[in-house]
ROTIKOL-681756 format. One record per residue (C-alpha): x, y, z; residue number from 1. Coordinates in pm, 1 decimal. Each point is the difference from the previous one (the first is absolute). Example, Ala and Ser with C-alpha at 12.3 -4.5 7.8 and 13.67 -1.06 7.14 Angstrom:
          u          v          w   resi
     1230.0     -450.0      780.0      1
      137.0      344.0      -66.0      2
***
This chain:
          u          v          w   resi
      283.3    -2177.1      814.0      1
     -137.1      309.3     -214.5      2
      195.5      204.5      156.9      3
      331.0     -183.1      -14.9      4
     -125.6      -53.9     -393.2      5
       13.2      413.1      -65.2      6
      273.3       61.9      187.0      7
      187.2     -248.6     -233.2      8
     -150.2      118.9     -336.5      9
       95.9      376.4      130.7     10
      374.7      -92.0       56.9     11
       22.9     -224.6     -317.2     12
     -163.6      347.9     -189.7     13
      261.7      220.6      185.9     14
      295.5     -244.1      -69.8     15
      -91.0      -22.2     -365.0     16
      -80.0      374.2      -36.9     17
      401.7       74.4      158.6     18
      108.3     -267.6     -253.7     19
     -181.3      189.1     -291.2     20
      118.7      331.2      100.3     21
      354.1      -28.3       47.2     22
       54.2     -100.8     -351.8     23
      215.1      321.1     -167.5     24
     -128.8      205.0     -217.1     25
       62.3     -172.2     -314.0     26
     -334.8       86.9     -251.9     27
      -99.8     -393.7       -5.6     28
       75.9      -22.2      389.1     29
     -259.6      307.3       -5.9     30
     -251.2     -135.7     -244.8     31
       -2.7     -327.3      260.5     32
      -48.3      280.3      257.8     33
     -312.8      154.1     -136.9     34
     -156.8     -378.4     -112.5     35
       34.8     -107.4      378.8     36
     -209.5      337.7       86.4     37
     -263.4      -87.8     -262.4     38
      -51.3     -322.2      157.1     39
      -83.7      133.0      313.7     40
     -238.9      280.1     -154.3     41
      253.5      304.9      -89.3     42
      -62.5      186.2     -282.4     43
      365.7       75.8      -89.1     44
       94.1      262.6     -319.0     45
      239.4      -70.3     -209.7     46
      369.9       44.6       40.3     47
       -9.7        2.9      350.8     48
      306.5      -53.5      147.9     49
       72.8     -146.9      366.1     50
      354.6       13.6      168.3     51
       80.7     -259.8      220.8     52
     -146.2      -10.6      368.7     53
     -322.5      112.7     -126.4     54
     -279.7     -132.3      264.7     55
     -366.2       36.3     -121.8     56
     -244.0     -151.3      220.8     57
     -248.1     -111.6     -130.1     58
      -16.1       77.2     -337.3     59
     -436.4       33.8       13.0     60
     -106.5      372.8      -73.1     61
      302.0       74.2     -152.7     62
       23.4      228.7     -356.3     63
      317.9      116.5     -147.4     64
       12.0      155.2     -332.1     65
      247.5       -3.1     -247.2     66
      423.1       98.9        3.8     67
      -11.6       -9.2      448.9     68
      308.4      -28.9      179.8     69
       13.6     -183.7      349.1     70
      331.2       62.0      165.8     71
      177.7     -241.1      216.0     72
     -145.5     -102.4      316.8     73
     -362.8      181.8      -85.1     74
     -222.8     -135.8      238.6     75
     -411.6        9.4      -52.6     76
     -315.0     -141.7       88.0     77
     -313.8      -14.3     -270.5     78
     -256.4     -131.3      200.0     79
     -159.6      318.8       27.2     80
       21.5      121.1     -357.6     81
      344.4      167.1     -162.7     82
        9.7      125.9     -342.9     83
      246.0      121.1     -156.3     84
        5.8      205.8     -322.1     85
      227.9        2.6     -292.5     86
      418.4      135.5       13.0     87
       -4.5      -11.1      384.8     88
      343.3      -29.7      198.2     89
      -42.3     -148.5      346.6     90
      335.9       47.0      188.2     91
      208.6     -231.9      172.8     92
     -147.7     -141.1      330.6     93
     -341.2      206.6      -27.8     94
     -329.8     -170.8      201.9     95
     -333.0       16.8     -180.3     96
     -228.7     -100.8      259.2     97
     -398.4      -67.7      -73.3     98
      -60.6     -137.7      309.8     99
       87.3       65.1      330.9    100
      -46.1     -178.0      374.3    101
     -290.8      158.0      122.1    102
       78.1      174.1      360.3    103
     -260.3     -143.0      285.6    104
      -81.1      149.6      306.5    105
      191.4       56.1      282.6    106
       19.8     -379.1      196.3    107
      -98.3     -123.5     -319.6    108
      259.7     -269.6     -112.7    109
      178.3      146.2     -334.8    110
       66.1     -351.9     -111.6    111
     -324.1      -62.0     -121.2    112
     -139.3      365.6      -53.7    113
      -17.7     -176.9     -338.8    114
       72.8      226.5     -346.5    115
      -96.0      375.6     -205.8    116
       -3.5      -20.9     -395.0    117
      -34.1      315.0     -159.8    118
      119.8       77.2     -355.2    119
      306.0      176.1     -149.8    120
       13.7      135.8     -348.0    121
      333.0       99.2     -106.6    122
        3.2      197.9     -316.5    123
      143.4      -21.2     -387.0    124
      364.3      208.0       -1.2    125
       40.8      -54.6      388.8    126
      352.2       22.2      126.7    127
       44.3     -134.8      353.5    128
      331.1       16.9      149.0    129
      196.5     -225.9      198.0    130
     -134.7     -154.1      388.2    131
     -385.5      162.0      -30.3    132
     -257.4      -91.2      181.2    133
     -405.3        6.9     -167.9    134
     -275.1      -65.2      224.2    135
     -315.8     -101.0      -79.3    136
     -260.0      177.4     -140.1    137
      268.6      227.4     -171.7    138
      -45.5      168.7     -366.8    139
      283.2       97.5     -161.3    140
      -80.8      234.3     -314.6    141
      171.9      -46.1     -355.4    142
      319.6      168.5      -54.0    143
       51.2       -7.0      391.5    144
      339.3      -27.6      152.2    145
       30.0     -123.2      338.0    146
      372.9       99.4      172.8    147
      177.1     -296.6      106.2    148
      -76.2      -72.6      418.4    149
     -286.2      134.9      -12.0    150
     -311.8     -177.7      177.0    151
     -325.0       75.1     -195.0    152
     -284.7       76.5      243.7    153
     -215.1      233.3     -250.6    154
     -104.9      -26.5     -352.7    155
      226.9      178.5     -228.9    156
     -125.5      216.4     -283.7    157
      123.0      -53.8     -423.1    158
      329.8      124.9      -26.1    159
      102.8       90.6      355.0    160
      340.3      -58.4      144.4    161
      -33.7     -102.8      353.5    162
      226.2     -126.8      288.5    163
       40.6      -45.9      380.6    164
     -147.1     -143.4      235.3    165
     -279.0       24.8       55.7    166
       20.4       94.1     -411.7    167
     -143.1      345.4      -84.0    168
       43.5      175.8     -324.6    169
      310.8      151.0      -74.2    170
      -86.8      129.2     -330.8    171
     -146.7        0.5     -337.5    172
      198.6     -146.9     -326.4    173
       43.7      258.7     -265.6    174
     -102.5      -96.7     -310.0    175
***
């Protein structure tokens, strides 16, 4: 009965969560946005604005400071810790993962290797391009600009452009 009891309360969360989010972008359909994150423990700037198809899960461990943009169809997962500093772009489609499926070992069943959390820490003045993919465990410095495809493996240092896959630097913004 427990079981069947979670399983439940998870869909309801994950049916009212894709309710929430596909709501345009409309400032009061994004004020209701950021109030449904602060009731499930976010700690959400202000000005934050969330296109439709946004899919946080679960909210918990989750900062974002103030004037953020979430693209359509951003997809990320808090459990592990994600913050977010101020005037960050997050491009369409981009995965910020803080936790991952841990990997067991060999004739091991995968299904229930069970789950890693690790932390990611996304700068203030961040641009992200479109369909990225952060792991966990990733920094990315202030003033950082991550090239849109790229899958972030490594930290990346304040005010580096970087891109690819796996991402490397490219170069340094000029200021």
């Amino acid at each position: 009965m427990k079981g069947r009891l979670h399983y439940f309360l998870v869909v309801s969360y994950e049916v009212l969560t894709g309710i929430v989010f596909s709501m345009p972008r409309y400032r009061l359909c994004n004020t209701f946005k950021s109030f449904f994150l602060r009731l499930v423990g976010a700690r959400v700037g202000r000005d934050v604005v969330f296109y439709p198809g946004v899919w946080i899960m679960t909210g918990r461990n989750l900062t974002i400071g103030d004037n953020v943009d979430f693209a359509k169809d951003v997809l990320m997962t808090t459990d592990g810790g994600v913050t977010i500093g101020d005037r960050t772009l997050i491009g369409y489609r981009t995965q910020i993962l803080s936790r991952n499926h841990v990997i067991p070992p060999a004739g091991e069943r995968i299904f229930n290797s069970g789950h890693e959390e690790k932390p990611v820490s996304i700068g203030s003045d961040v641009w992200i391009g479109a369909n990225c993919l952060i792991l966990p465990g990733i920094v990315i410095g202030n003033g950082a600009v991550v090239a849109g495809g790229a899958v972030v493996t490594r930290d990346i240092p304040e005010n580096s452009i970087a891109g690819g896959v796996p991402a490397r630097i490219i170069s340094q913004r000029k200021g």
